[in-house]
C-alpha positions as a Markdown table, in Angstrom:
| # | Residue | x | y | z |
|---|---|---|---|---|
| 1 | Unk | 0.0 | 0.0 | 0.0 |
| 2 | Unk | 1.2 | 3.1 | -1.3 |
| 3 | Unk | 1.2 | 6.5 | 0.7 |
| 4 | Unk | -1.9 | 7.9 | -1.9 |
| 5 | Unk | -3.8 | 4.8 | -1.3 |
| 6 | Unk | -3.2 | 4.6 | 3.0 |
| 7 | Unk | -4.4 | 8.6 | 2.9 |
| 8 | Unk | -7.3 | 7.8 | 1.0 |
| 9 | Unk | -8.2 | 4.9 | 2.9 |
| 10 | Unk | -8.0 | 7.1 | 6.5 |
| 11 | Unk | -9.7 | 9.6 | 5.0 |
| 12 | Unk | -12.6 | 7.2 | 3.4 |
| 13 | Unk | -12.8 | 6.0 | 7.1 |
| 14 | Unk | -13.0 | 9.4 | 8.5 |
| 15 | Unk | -16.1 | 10.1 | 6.2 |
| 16 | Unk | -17.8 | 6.6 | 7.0 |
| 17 | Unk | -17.4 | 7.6 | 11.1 |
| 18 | Unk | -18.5 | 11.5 | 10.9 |
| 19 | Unk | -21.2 | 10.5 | 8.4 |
| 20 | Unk | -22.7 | 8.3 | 11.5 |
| 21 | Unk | -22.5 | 10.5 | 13.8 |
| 22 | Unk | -24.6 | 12.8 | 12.0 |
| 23 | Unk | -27.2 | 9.9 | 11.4 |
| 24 | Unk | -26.9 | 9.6 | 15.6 |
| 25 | Unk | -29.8 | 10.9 | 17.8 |
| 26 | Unk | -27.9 | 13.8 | 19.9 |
| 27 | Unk | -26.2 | 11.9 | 23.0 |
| 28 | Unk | -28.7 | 12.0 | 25.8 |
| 29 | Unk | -26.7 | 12.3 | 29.6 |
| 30 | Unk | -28.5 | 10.0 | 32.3 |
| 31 | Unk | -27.9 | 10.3 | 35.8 |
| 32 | Unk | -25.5 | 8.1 | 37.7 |
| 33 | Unk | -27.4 | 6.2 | 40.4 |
| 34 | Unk | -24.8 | 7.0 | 42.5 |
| 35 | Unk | -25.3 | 10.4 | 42.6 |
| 36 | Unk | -28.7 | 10.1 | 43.7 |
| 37 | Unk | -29.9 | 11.7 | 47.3 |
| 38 | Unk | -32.0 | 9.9 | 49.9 |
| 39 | Unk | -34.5 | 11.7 | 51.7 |
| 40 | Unk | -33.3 | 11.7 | 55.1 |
| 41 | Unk | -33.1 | 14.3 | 57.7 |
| 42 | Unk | -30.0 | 16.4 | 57.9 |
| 43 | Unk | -28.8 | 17.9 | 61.3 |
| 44 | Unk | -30.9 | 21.1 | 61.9 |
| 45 | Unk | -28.9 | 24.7 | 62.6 |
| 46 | Unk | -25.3 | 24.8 | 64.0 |
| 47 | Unk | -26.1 | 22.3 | 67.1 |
| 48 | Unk | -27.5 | 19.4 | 65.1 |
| 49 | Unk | -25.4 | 16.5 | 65.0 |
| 50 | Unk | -24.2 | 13.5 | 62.1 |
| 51 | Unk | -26.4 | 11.0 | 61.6 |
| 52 | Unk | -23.4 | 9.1 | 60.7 |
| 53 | Unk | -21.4 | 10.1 | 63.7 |
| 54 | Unk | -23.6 | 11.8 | 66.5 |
| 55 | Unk | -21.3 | 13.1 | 68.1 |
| 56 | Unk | -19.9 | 15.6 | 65.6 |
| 57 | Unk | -21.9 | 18.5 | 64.4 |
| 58 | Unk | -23.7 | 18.5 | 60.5 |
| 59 | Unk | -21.7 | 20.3 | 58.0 |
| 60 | Unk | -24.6 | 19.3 | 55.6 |
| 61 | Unk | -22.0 | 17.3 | 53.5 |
| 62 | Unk | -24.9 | 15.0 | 51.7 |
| 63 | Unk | -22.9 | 11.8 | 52.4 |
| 64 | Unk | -25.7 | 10.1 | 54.4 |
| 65 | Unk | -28.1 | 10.8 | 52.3 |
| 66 | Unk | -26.2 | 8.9 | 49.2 |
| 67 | Unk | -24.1 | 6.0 | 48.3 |
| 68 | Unk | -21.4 | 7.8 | 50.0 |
| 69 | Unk | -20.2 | 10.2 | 46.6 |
């Protein structure tokens, strides 16, 4: 395979993938699962404490209410 005939085959290949994409429904983005927040109750003010770990005060982080992301 000559240099002419490797160009035109990349750039045959090129054309065959764009001209997909084109044909292609615009990419839709789903949530992660993981990202997902329960409904639980937070500590409450600046005296409430972790549901996690009582004894230290809410920072309203979110980690209890999901999979821990």
């Amino acid at each position: 395979m000559n240099e002419q005939a490797l160009k035109s085959a990349i750039d045959g290949a090129i054309q065959r993938h764009l001209a997909r994409r084109d044909r292609s429904p615009e990419l839709v983005l789903q949530p992660h699962a993981s990202h997902a927040r329960f409904s639980l109750p937070t500590g409450s003010g600046a005296d409430g404490g972790c549901l996690i770990e009582p004894s230290v005060s809410c920072v309203h982080c979110g980690y209890c209410q999901s999979y821990g992301h």
